[in-house]
C-alpha positions, 0 to 999 in steps of 0.5 A, a space after each residue: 555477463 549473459 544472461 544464458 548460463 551454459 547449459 541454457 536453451 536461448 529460446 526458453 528466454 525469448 520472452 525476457 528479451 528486451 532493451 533494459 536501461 538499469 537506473 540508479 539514483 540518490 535523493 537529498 529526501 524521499 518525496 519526488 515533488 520536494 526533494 532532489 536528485 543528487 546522482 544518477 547512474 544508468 547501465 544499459 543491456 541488450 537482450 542478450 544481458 550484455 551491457 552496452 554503455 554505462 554514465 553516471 554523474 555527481 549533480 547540484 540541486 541548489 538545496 541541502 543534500 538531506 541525509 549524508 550519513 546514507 549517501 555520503 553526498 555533502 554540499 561540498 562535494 557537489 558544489 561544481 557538479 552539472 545541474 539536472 538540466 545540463 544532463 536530461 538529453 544524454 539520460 533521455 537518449 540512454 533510456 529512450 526506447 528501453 524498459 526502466 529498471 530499478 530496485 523500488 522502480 516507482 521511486 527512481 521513476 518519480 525522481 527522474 520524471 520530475 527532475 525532466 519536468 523541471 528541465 522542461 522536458 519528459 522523461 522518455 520511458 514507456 514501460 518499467 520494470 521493478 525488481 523488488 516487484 519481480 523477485 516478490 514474483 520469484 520469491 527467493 529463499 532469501 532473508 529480505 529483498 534489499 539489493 544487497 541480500 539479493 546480490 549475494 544470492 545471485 552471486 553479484 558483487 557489490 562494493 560500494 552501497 550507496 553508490 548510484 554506480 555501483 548499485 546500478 552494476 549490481 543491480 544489472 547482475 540482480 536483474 539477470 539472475 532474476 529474468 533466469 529465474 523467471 523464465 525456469 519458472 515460466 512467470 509473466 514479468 511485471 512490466 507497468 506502463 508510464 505515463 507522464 507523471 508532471 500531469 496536473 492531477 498530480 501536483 502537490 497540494 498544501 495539507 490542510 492542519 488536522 483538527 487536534 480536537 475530538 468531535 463532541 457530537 451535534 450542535 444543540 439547538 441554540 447552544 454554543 459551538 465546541 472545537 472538533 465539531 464537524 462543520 460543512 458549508 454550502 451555497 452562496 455566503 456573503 463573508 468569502 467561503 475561504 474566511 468563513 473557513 480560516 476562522 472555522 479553523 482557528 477556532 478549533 472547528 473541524 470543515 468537512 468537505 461532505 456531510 454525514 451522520 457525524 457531521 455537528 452542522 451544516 452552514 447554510 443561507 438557503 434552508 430550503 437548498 437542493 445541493 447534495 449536502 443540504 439533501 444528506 443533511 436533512 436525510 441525517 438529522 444534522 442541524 442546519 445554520 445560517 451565516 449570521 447565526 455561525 458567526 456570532 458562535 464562532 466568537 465564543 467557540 467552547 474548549 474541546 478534548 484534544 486528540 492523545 496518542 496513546 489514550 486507550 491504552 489506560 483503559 479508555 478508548 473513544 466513543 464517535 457517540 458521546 464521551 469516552 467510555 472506559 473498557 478493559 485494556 487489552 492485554 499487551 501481546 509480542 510483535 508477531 502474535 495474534 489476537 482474536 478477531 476484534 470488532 470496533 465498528 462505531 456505533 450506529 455505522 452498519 458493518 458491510 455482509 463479510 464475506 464468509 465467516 471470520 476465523 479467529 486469528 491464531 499462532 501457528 504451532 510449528 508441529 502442525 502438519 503443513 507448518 513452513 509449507 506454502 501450497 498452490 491450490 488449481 482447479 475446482 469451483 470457486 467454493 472449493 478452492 476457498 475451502 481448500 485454502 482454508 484448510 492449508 491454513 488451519 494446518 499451518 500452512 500458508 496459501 500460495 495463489 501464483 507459482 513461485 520458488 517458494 510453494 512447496 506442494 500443489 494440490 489438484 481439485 477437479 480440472 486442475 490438472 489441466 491448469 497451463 502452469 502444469 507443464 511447468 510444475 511437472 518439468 519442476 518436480 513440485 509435490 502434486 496432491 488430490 483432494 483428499 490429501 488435506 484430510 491427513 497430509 504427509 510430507 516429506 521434509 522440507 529441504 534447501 540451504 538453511 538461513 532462508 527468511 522466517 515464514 509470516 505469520 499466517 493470519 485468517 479473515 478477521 485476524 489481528 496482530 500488534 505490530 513492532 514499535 520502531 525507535 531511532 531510524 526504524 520511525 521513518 521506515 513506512 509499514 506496508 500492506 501488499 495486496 496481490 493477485 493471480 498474474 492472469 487476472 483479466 480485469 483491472 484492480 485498484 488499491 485505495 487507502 482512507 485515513 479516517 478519524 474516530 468516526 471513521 470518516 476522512 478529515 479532508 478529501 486529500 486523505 483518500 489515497 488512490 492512483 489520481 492521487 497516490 500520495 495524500 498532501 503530508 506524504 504519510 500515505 502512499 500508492 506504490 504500484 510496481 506490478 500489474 498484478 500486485 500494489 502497495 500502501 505504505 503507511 509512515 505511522 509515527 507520522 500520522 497526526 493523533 486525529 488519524 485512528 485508522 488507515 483502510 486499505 481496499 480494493 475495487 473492481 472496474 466495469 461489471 466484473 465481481 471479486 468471485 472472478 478475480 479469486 484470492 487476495 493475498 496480503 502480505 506486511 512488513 516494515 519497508 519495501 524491501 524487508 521480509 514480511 511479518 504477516 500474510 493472509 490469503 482472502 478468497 471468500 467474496 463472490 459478488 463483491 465489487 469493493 473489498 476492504 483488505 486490512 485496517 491499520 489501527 491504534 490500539 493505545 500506544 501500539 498499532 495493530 493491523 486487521 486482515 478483513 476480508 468484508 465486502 460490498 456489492 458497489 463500486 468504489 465511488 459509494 464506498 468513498 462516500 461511507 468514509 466521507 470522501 465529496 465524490 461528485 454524483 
């Protein structure tokens, strides 16, 4: 099948031309540095959409096959199968020189890389292109993204799911129907560059054990050590660093990599020592102890109070600055719904300036005016797009930042109409609408097939919602937070995600998520970036150890540029890759800001919340790192 129809111009396409290498692989699990490939499948295309070869194969990865009941591979039937190694040159020849292509293109990526890794070789792509990624871009009127829901949307038909074959067939169908769509709408494609992902920076490391303990505060002076107190060491030790930790450790204390204001002590020999945590130790206050003095406490650690799931939600929630005080339990609200904005800072830690004010989060009547809307707002100034944006939401609308298939209207502020996506909104017939049409607006009806996705809920900054808890399979689906920008944006953006304790500071460095290190050591936080201009934290929360109380999802400028060039933030979240999202926001308001923090996943008793933030710092992200106790080098 080409990609032309009949009635299209050849030259509209030439930008959606290449040499494509559609891949398709199952996995014995999810984790590309543990798990195995068990089949692989690639198709290729020409720039015309044509398919030009095809190969597919069984394999043997020597370990257990992981979930049979979704792929069907038992060890019986792969027993006889070629191991990776014997396979690597004929898939190195079919991809060499071709853009990879796959549905979630980070995942398939990883698991090839790695497999060529372990034949002793590399896996020869340059560039890849998701199609999750593209047709987020496109935005189809369907329920979800899965390779499924869209093949039948693009007229593909899929016979076997699951079948590495098969599902790279059906996705060369998907892929030709979305590059028809991207070129009618003129959008860029979101190719991302490959580099080698067997570099050093991103071997495995062995998660260090969460502490199960609650950090009682700071050593009294001459008092006895508690478990979950905060320990960090520094300078020459006469027992090797690695024992003074094990026992620290077995003990039930917690060793911090980085001093802070939470920090209960600081190990020392060398009082008066210049090392960066002995100056931050006597800047904060926090108590200072010799070896010999630690190891004697370390035989008589006290019984500390254990890290509980769930302990908020009987009307206790825990205080960073002594025991836990009791509160109001907050009402109990459906999946879907929001909540006022909710203020949880612990004390003593500054809240960063926001940047413009927060809006208390509400449903979205469906008879406000622009309710199941989606509104492109071009030209103006800064301030005033803001505010336009801000107005489509108070109406129930939601803010579009790119043109896709989904927004409905468009509204020109000054200098708008001679945005370069005009000539494509004319061509398409978009509803156009000045300034002055938010005051009152009139719609006409919306229209289209029906059995579309249900519109997310729309939340403002400072909005809140609970979110679903899964049971069965759904526990291992991670809950993503999507973070997305103009597909023009000149400068590079980083999301980075902290998981932190009820200090708000990381347990161990490891668990600051970023594109070094885009997985922490127990694999619950990921980094998937599929998109230049768009990337993703998943978050597996039924995983997340009971001392981990928040996740933070940022993001951070490189070089001199400020978020007041960059513009709107959109968000979405959802559970998966590839489902519908729940929630979305469109944060906008910052203007010199070189960090921002997008959104807070967060316990709120038995059930996890999230927090569309939109606060703001004027540094970079090594200082921000270093507020949620992450050891950056000076």
């Amino acid at each position: 099948m080409s990609l032309l129809s009949p009635a299209a111009d050849p030259s509209a396409l030439r930008d959606y031309a290449h040499d494509w290498a559609v891949v398709d692989v199952e996995t014995s699990g999810l984790v590309a540095r543990r798990d195995r490939v068990l089949s692989v499948a690639v198709v290729t295309l020409g720039p015309d959409g044509e398919q030009t070869d095809e190969f597919s194969t069984l394999l043997d990865p020597g370990c257990d096959p992981g979930p049979v009941h979704v792929h069907g591979l038992t060890a019986e039937r792969l027993r006889g199968a070629p191991d990776f190694g014997r396979v690597a040159a004929r898939i190195g020849a079919m991809v060499r020189d071709r853009v990879l292509v796959a549905h979630n293109a980070q995942f398939d990526y990883d698991f090839l890389a790695h497999e060529f890794a372990r034949a002793g070789a590399r896996l020869p792509v340059a560039r890849r292109l998701c199609t999750l990624a593209l047709n987020r871009r496109v935005d189809p009127p369907t329920e979800d993204l899965r390779l499924g829901t869209l093949a039948a949307h693009y007229g593909v038909r899929q016979e076997r799911a699951h079948d590495a074959l098969d599902d790279a067939r059906v996705l060369a169908g998907v892929l030709r129907g979305s590059l028809r769509e991207a070129a009618r709408l003129e959008l860029p494609l979101p190719f991302v560059p490959c580099p080698p992902r067997q570099d050093p920076q991103f071997a495995p490391r062995t998660p260090k054990t969460p502490c199960a303990y609650r950090n009682p505060g700071r050593a009294e002076p001459g008092g006895p050590l508690v478990q979950g107190m905060k320990i960090a060491l520094t300078g020459e030790t006469r027992t090797a660093r690695a024992e003074l930790e094990r026992r620290a450790n077995e003990a039930g204390l917690n060793v911090m990599t980085s001093v802070s204001r939470h920090t209960s002590a600081l190990v020392t020999n060398d009082s008066s020592s210049a090392s960066g945590k002995a100056r931050r130790a006597r800047a904060e206050g926090v108590p200072v102890l010799d070896e010999a003095t630690f190891v004697r406490l370390l035989a008589d650690v006290r019984p500390g109070t254990r890290h509980e799931r769930g302990r908020s939600a009987e009307g206790v929630i825990p205080s960073p600055a002594g025991p836990a005080e009791p509160r109001d339990p907050a009402p109990s609200r459906p999946a879907g719904q929001a909540t006022a904005p909710v203020r949880e800072t612990p004390a003593g830690r500054p809240e960063p300036a926001p940047s413009g004010p927060a809006r208390p989060a509400r449903r979205v009547a469906p008879d406000l005016p622009l309710s199941g809307r989606r509104v492109l707002v071009l030209g103006g100034t800064h301030p005033e797009a803001v505010a336009a944006r801000r107005r489509i939401t108070e109406l129930g609308g939601a803010a579009a930042i790119n043109l896709s298939a989904s927004v409905t209207d468009v509204v020109l502020l000054e200098g708008g109409a001679r945005d370069r996506r005009m000539k494509r909104i004319t061509a398409l017939a978009y509803p156009t609408h000045d300034a002055a049409w938010l005051d009152a607006p009139v719609v006409a009806p919306l229209s289209g097939p029906g059995g579309g996705p249900a519109a997310p809920l729309v939340l403002p900054r400072g909005g809140v919602v609970d979110l679903p808890q899964p049971s069965g399979p759904a526990c291992g689906v991670p809950w993503t937070v999507t973070a997305s920008w103009a597909q023009r944006t000149p400068c590079e953006i980083d999301v980075v995600a902290f998981v932190v304790d009820e200090d708000e500071q990381v347990c161990f460095d490891e668990d600051f998520v970023f594109y070094g290190a885009p997985e922490n050591p127990g694999g619950t936080v990921r980094l998937h970036s599929d998109g230049p201009t768009e990337q993703t934290i998943g978050v597996g929360l039924a995983a997340l150890p009971p001392s981990a109380r928040k996740v933070v999802v940022a993001a951070a400028l490189d070089g001199s540029a400020v978020f007041g060039d960059v513009g709107a933030i959109h968000i979405s979240s959802g559970p998966g890759t590839s489902a519908a999202p729940l929630v979305q926001a469109t944060l906008d308001a910052a203007t010199t800001e070189r960090t921002l923090i997008l959104a807070e996943l967060y316990r709120r008793g038995p059930l996890w919340r999230l927090r569309t933030v939109g606060q703001g710092y004027d540094e970079g992200l090594d200082a921000l790192a270093r507020r949620y106790g992450v050891d950056v080098a000076d």
